[in-house]
MITI-966912 format. One line per field, with one value per residue (C-alpha): residue in one letter; x, y, z. Coordinates in steps of 0.02 Angstrom, whole numbers. Layout:
<atoms>
aa: (a;...)
X: (X;...)
Y: (Y;...)
Z: (Z;...)
</atoms>
This chain:
<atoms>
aa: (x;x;x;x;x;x;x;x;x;x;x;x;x;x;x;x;x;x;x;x;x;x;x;x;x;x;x;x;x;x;x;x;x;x;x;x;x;x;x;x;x;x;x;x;x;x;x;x;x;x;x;x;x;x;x;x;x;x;x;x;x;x;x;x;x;x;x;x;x;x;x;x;x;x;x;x;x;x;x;x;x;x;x;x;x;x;x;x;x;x;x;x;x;x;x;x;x;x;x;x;x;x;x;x;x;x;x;x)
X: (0;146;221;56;58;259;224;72;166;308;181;95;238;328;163;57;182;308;138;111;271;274;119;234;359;494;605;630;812;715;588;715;822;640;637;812;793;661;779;920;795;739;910;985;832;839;1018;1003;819;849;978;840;698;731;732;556;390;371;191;211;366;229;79;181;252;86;27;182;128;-64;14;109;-35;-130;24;3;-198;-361;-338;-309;-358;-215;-71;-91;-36;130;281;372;225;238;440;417;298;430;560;386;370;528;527;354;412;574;454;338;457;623;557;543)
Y: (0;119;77;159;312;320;320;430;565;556;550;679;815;762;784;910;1049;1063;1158;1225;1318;1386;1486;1583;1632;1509;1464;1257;1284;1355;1237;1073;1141;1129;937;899;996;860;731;774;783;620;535;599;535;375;345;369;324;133;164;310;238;54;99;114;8;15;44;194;289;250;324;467;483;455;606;693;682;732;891;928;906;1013;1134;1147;1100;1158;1244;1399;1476;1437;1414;1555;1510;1582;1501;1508;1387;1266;1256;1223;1090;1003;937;908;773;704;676;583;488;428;371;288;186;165;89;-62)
Z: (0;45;-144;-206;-112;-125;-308;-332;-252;-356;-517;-453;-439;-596;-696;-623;-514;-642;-734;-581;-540;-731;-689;-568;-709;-676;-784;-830;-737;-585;-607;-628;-467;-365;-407;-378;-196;-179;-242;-129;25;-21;-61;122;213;134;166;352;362;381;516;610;593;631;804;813;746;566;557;680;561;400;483;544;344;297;397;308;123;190;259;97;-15;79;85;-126;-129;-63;91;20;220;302;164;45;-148;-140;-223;-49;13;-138;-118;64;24;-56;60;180;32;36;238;192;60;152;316;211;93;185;347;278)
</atoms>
């Protein structure tokens, strides 16, 4: 089930935001250094993430990731009330991703 979610978010950013983040004038360097700020988040969580987060019960760190990715969706989706639709927001939302995405898929 994680394998589904890990992969719909990646899906999801690679197809939709990179549309996203052009309506804010970026350029496709701008907009390529966003996803590899992701990447990098991802790629140092994962590296130490089997050695953190072995320490505690695996369906605990995947609930807690889960809870991650619902936050960062929200971050770039509907609740316009509390995060406005600023490019500062949507960046931010990023590495809030990547920690979701590493507690989700490297636990195991």
């Amino acid at each position: 089930m994680m394998d589904v979610t890990f992969l719909f978010t990646f899906g999801f950013l690679a197809s939709i935001l990179e549309i996203h983040l052009r309506t804010y004038g970026m350029s496709p360097l701008f907009v390529a250094l966003c996803f590899v700020m992701q990447s990098t988040v991802y790629l140092i969580l994962s590296l130490t993430g089997g050695y953190l987060f072995g320490r505690f019960d695996s369906r605990l760190i995947m609930i807690i990731g889960a809870l991650f990715l619902a936050f960062a969706f929200l971050m770039l989706g509907p609740w316009k009330l509390i995060f406005p639709d600023s490019l500062v927001v949507i960046i931010l939302a990023l590495p809030v991703f990547s920690i979701g995405q590493s507690m989700t898929y490297s636990n195991k």
